[in-house]
C-alpha positions in Angstrom: 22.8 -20.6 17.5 22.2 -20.6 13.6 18.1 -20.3 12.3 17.5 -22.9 9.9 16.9 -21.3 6.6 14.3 -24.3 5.7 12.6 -23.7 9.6 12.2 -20.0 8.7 10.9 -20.4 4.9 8.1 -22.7 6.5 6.8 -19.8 8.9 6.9 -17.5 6.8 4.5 -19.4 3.9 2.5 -20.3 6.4 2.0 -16.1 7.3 1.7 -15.9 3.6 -0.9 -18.5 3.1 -2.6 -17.7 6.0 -3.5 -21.5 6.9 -0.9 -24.7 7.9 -3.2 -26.5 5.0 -2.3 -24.1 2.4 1.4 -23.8 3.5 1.5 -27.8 3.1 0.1 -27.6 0.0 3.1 -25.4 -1.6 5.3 -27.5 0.3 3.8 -30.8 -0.6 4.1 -31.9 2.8 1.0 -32.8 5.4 -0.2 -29.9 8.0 1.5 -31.7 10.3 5.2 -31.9 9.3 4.4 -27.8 8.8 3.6 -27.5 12.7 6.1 -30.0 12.9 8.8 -27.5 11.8 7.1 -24.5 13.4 7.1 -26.1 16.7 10.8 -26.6 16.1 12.1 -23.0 15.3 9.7 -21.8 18.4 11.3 -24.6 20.7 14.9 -23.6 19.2 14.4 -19.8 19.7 12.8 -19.8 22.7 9.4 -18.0 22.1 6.0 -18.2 20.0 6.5 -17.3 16.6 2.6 -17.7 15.3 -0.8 -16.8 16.4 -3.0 -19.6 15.5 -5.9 -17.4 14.4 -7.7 -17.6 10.8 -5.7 -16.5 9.1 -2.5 -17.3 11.1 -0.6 -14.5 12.1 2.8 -13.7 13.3 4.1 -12.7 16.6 6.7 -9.6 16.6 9.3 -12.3 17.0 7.4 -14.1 13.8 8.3 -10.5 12.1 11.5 -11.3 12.8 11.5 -15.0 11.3 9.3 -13.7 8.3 11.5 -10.9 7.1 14.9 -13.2 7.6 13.2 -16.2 5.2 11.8 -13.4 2.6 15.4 -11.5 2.9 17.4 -14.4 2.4 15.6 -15.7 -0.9 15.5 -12.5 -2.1 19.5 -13.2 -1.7 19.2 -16.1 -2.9 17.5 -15.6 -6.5 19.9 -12.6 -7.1 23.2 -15.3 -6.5 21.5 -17.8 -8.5 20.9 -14.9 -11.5 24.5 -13.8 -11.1 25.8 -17.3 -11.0 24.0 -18.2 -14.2 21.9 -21.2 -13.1 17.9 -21.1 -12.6 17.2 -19.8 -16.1 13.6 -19.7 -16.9 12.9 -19.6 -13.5 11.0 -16.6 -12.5 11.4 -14.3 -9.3 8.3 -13.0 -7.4 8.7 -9.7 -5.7 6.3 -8.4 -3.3 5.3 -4.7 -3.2 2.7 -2.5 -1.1 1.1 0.7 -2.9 -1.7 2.8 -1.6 -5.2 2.6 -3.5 -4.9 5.8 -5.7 -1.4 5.6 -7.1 -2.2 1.9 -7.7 -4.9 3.0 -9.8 -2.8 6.3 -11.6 0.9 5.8 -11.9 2.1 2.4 -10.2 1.7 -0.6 -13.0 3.3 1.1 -15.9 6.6 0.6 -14.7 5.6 -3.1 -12.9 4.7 -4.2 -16.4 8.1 -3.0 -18.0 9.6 -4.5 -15.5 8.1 -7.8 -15.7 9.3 -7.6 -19.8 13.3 -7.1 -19.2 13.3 -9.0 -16.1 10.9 -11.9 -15.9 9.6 -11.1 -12.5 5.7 -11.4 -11.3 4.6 -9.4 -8.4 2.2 -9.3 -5.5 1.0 -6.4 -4.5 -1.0 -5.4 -1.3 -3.4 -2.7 -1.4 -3.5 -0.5 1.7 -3.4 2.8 3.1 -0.2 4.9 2.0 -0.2 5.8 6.5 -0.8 1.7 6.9 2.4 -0.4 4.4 4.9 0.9 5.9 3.8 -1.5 8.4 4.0 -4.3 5.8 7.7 -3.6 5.9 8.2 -3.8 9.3 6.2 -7.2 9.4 8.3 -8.8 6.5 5.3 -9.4 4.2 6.8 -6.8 1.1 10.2 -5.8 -0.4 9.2 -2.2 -0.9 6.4 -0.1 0.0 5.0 3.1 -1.7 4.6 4.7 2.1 3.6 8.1 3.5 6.0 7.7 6.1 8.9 9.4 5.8 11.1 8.4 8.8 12.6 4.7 7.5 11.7 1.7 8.8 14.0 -0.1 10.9 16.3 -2.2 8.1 15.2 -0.1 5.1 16.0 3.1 3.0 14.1 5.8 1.8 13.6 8.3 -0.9 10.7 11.0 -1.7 8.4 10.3 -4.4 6.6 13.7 -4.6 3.1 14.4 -3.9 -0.2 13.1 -4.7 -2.3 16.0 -5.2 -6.8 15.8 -3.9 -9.0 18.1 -5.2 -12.6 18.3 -3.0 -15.6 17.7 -5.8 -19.0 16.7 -6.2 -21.1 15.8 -8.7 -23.3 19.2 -10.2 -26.5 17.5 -8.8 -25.2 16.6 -5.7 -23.9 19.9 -5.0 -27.4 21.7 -6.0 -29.1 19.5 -3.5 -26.8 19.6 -0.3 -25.0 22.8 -1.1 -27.3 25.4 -2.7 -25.6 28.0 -0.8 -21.9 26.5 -1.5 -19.7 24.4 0.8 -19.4 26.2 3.8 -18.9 25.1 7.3 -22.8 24.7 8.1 -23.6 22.9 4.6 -20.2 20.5 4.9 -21.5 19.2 8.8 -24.8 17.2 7.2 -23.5 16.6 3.6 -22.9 13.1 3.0 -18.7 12.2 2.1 -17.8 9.4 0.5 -15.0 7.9 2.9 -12.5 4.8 1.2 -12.6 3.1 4.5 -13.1 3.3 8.0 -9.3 4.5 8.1 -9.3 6.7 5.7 -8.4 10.8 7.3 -8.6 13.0 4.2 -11.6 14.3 3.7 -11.0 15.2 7.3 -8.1 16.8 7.3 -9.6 19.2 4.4 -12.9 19.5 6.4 -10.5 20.5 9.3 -9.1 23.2 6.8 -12.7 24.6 6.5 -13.2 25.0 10.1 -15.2 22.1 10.3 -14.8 19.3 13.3 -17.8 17.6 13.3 -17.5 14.1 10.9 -20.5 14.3 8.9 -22.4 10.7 7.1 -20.4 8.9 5.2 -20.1 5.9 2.8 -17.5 3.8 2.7 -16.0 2.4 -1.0 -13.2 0.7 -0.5 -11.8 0.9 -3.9 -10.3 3.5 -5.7 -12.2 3.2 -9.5 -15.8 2.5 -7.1 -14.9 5.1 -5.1 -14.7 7.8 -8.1 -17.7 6.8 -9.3 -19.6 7.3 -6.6 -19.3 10.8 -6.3 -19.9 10.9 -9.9 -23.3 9.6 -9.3 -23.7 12.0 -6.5 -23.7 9.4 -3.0 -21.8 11.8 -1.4 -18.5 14.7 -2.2 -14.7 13.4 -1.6 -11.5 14.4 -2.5 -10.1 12.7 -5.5 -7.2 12.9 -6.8 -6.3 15.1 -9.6 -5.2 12.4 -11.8 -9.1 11.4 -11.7 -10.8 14.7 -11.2 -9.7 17.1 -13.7 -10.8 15.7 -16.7 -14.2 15.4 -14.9 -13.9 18.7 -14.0 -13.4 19.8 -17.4 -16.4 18.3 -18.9 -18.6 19.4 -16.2 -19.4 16.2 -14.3 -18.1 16.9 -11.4 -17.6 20.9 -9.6 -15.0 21.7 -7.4 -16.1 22.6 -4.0 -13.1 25.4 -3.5 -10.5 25.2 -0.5 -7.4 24.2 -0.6 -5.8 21.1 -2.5 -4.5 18.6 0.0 -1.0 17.1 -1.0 -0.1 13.6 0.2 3.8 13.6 0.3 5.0 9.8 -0.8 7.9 7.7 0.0 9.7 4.7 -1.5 10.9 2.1 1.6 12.7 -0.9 0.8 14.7 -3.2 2.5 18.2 -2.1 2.4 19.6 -5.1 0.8 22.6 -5.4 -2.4 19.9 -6.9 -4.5 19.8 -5.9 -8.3 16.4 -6.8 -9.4 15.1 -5.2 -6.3 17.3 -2.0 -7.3 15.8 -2.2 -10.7 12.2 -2.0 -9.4 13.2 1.2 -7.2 14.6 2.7 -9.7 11.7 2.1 -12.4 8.3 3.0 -9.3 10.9 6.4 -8.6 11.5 7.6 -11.8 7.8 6.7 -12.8 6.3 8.9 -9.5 8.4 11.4 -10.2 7.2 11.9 -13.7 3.5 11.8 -12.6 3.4 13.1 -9.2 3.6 16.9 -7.9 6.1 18.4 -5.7 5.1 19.4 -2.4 4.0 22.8 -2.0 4.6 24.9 1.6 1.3 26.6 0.9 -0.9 24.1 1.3 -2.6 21.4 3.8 -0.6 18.7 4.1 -1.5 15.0 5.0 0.7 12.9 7.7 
């Protein structure tokens, strides 16, 4: 039995769009003929490749389907490049980076990129413990990860380190810390958390002999999330990259312990693709010029 490339590209624009409407629209086709040729592929391979939920999710055989369409056009822009035909045309690549190197080091070498090769990206913004599973379920090419063991069909290499730093702003510090951050003062002083996921101010509060999870605030974005220990809602660990020039001019004191390094990983899909060689080898070289190597002597993040 042979998958119908055309079958497979519909369910996975439909995962990508998130609605049958919105995957008619790119097809210019009507809703129907899309669950039309979903109904197909799921007749043909014998199981349920979508949940029908808003937005429309896919089933782990759906991964399956997803990652085969995205893999095989990925295949298929690289032929048309080598064969010379498609000019003007340009590829889209899409990539999964954690918050804080998206905000540091992770679009200077996208936007050379997009100047020798013509290629426009989208990028999904999660936790560096959470896109690895963006590769699994077909929806990126690569991912900046921190998971080092490689996802089934891909390949891996070490990045290096992002480096945190706990701080707080002088203020906030005077208020809930007279006495400094120790264990008693760290149970009741309010953290600023990036999202209900999010295990590193944990793991240094952990390091502190501290097990209780104290208030938090949740800022779900990396710039926000800087400034609001700047204006004192609450200490964090930020990373060094955003705290040391703070540091230096005395908006923000450092609340001693440990650093906590976050190794990093590059996953991508182990396919003979040039362009998507030419993006590893641009997000690499670029994290290794900005980020740390890891360090035995200190906590480390998994």
């Amino acid at each position: 039995m042979r998958i119908p490339f055309d079958l497979a590209e519909t369910v996975a624009l439909v995962v990508a769009e998130g609605t049958f409407d919105a995957a008619a629209a790119r097809l210019h086709i009507t809703p129907s003929a899309v669950s039309q040729r979903v109904r197909t592929l799921e007749d043909l391979v014998g199981q349920v490749l979508l949940v029908r939920s808003k937005p429309v999710r896919a089933t782990a055989a759906g991964e399956a389907i997803v990652r085969l369409a995205r893999q095989a056009v990925q295949l298929e822009t690289d032929a048309r490049a080598a064969l010379g035909i498609g000019a003007g045309e340009t590829a889209s690549v899409a990539l999964a980076v954690n918050a804080d190197s998206l905000a540091t080091w992770f679009l200077p070498p996208l936007a050379r990129l997009t100047e020798r090769h013509g290629v426009v990206f989208e990028v999904h913004r999660d936790d560096q413990d959470f896109t690895a599973g963006l590769l699994e379920t077909g929806a990126v090419l690569g991912a900046v990860t921190s998971q080092r063991r490689p996802v089934a069909g891909c390949r891996v290499t070490a990045l290096g380190s992002m480096r945190y730093r706990a701080v707080a702003a002088p203020s906030y510090a005077a208020r809930w810390m007279p006495d400094g951050a120790d264990a008693g003062a760290l149970e009741s002083a309010p953290a600023v958390d990036f999202d209900r996921r999010d295990e590193l101010q944990r793991t240094w509060l952990r390091s502190r002999g501290v097990v209780t999870v104290p208030p938090r605030h949740l800022v779900p974005a990396s710039h926000d999330f800087a400034t609001a220990v700047l204006l004192g809602l609450g200490w964090a660990l930020l990373p060094t990259f955003q705290a040391d020039d703070a540091l230096a001019r005395g908006d923000l004191v450092a609340l001693g312990g440990e650093d906590v390094e976050v190794p990093l990983y590059w996953q991508q899909w182990n396919l003979r693709s040039p362009l998507l060689d030419a993006v590893a080898e641009e997000i690499i070289g670029e994290a290794r010029r900005a980020l740390d190597r890891p360090s035995p002597d200190v906590v480390s993040r998994r």
